[in-house]
Steps between C-alpha positions, in 0.01 A plus 500: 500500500588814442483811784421849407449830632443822387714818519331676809605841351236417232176596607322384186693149546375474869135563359519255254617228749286551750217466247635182405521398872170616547319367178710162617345501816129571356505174280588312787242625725796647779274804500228325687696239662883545473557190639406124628587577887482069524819543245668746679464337829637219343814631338563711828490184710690312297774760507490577859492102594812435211669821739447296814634210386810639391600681775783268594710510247568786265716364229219531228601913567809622252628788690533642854393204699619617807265757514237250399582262751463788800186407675481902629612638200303717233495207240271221743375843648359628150329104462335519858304853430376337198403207692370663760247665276408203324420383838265798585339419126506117493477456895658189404637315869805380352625799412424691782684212724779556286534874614465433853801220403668762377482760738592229800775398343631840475376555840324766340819699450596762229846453290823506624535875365158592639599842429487401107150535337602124345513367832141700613298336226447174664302664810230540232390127547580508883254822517262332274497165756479717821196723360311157390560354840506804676789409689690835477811408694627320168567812375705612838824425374441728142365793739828497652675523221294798372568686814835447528518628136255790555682637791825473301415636166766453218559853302676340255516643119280265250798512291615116467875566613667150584470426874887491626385287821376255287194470687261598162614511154440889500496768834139591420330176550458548850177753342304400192755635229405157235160523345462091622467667857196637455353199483710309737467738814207737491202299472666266853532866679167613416340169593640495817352876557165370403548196769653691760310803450793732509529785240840536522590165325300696187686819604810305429404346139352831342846702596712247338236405197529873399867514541511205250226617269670890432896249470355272264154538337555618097228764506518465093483141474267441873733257547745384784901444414639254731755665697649871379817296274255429276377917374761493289519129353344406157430157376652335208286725297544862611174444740430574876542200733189468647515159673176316473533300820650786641151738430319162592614494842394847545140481332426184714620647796277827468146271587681337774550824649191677395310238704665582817413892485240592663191613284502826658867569469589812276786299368330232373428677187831598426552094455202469310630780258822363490341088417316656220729708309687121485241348369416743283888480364541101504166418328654689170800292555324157486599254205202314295629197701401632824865526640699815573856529387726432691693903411147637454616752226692259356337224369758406262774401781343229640223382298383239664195457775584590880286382726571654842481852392172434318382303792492810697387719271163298432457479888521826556289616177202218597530594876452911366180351322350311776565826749363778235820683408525365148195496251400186445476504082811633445697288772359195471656383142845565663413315806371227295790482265738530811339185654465290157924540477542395851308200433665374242837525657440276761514109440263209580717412797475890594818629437518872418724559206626822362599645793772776481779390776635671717621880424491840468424541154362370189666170404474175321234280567456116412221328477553257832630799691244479831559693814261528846453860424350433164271307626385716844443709178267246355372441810382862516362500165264206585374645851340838359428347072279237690313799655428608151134489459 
């Protein structure tokens, strides 16, 4: 098969394909009903069970295994929030036992560099178990952290200087100077302000959101760069480097956070502004297959599908229909799309394929690449497509 996608500079091109997309979706009847929620169920159990199993062993994963094999770390961190959501939308027992497994076995502990927003992600399951059980001294240990870290602010540049300690790759990690942050550490902070009831924990994430939005959002492009060595890069072909994954992390993260804001918070807004100027960017940089590039302007570097960065993006664009920020009839094709792609990457045993390993930019991608953030990204894309009515 071949995978295109349109110059998003061309207005009339964007039209065009999103008529196609559209007209697409019409003859298949994804207008009424985008899609069988039996099927989806299916393929997102299958996934999440082929996950489980594998869990032990990580030698079907090409690169970085170390960081795979870190049962705190961001990449097992970024599979449990998708998990944890499936739960909340499947209320499957199995899975739900296997997040209180999880969290006991890491005694319900942040990272080892609990100051590093890659070692806060995987308090988003533990929060997730103690608000279902309502046993809030799970989260104990994370609070600590938090205060610890509130009462010892970092005033750090954003600029990603190497870290001469050697205790981060860059100086500036110790605030949220990578775009992957923003999904990795805000929407934990924020949910422990909604369990705890303290406003500072919010306080905390809307200083250092900003911060990261006026370092690194492209006002031109509404896009994020990853970290500030990348304003200056081009790809291959003379284009920005807009990292899908990268922009996927923070899209996904933004209804993860939104959710923990209080409805009659001033600043909830500002994050509802800020979700749907994405969307409104990323659905004109769609392919006809449903995928996003993995360089979003540059379709030509990597032409091939990606799954995790699309996985996020269709969770975040269905979850924006089901909570009436995105209109439904122009959404909904792109949502639909999204999902269809994810689908067909994963296997009958339920192995995700076409999952971007680990990095910091666009890269190559085989076809039996799989990691556990790829599918938490799945994961995420099944819990809010199945509430597609």
């Amino acid at each position: 098969m071949k995978y295109l996608l349109c110059s998003c500079g061309d207005k009339t091109t964007w039209v065009v394909r999103r008529f196609v997309l559209f007209a697409l979706c019409l003859v298949s009847g994804c207008a009424t009903s985008p899609v069988n929620k039996t099927d989806v169920a299916g393929i997102a159990n299958r996934a999440a069970d082929w996950q489980l199993a594998h869990m032990q062993s990580f030698d079907y994963v090409r690169t970085f295994r170390d960081h795979t094999e870190n049962p705190r770390g961001w990449v097992q961190g970024a599979f449990f929030v998708g998990l944890s959501r499936w739960v909340d939308q499947s209320e499957n027992a199995r899975y739900l036992a296997a997040l209180v497994e999880k969290g006991e076995m890491n005694q319900w502990q942040l990272g080892e560099k609990d100051w590093h927003a890659d070692d806060q992600v995987i308090g988003f399951s533990y929060v997730a178990v103690a608000a279902r059980t309502g046993n809030l001294e799970l989260i104990e240990p994370t609070k600590k952290v938090f205060k610890d870290i509130m009462a010892n602010r970092a005033t750090h540049s954003l600029e990603y200087a190497p870290d001469p300690t050697g205790q981060g790759e860059a100086t500036c990690q110790r605030r949220w100077c990578w775009c992957d942050a923003l999904f990795m550490a805000p929407p934990v902070w924020a949910a422990i302000g909604k369990q705890t009831g303290d406003s500072a924990y919010l306080d905390y994430v809307d200083d250092e959101y900003q911060a990261t939005i006026d370092y690194l959002f492209d006002t031109d492009e509404q896009l994020f760069y990853r970290d500030g060595r990348f304003f200056e890069r081009r790809s291959k072909n003379g284009k920005k480097i807009f990292w899908s994954r990268g922009n996927g992390w923070v899209f996904a993260g933004l209804p993860l956070l939104i959710e923990q804001i209080p409805a009659n918070d001033p600043r909830k807004q500002k994050y509802e502004q800020l979700f749907k100027t994405m969307a409104a960017r990323l659905i004109k940089l769609q392919q006809p297959n449903g995928f996003w590039a993995s360089s979003l302007l540059d379709k030509d570097e990597f032409n091939v599908p990606e799954t995790s960065g699309t996985g996020f993006m269709t969770f975040g664009l269905a979850w924006g229909i089901n909570n009436g920020l995105l209109p439904r009839a122009e959404y909904l094709p792109a949502v639909t799309a999204g999902w269809d792609g994810l689908a067909s990457a994963v296997d009958k045993q339920g192995k995700l394929g076409w999952v971007q390993q680990v990095g910091a930019s666009p890269e190559k991608i085989l076809p039996e690449d799989t990691q556990l953030y790829g599918v938490g990204a799945l994961l995420l894309a099944a819990s809010e497509v199945s509430r597609l009515q």
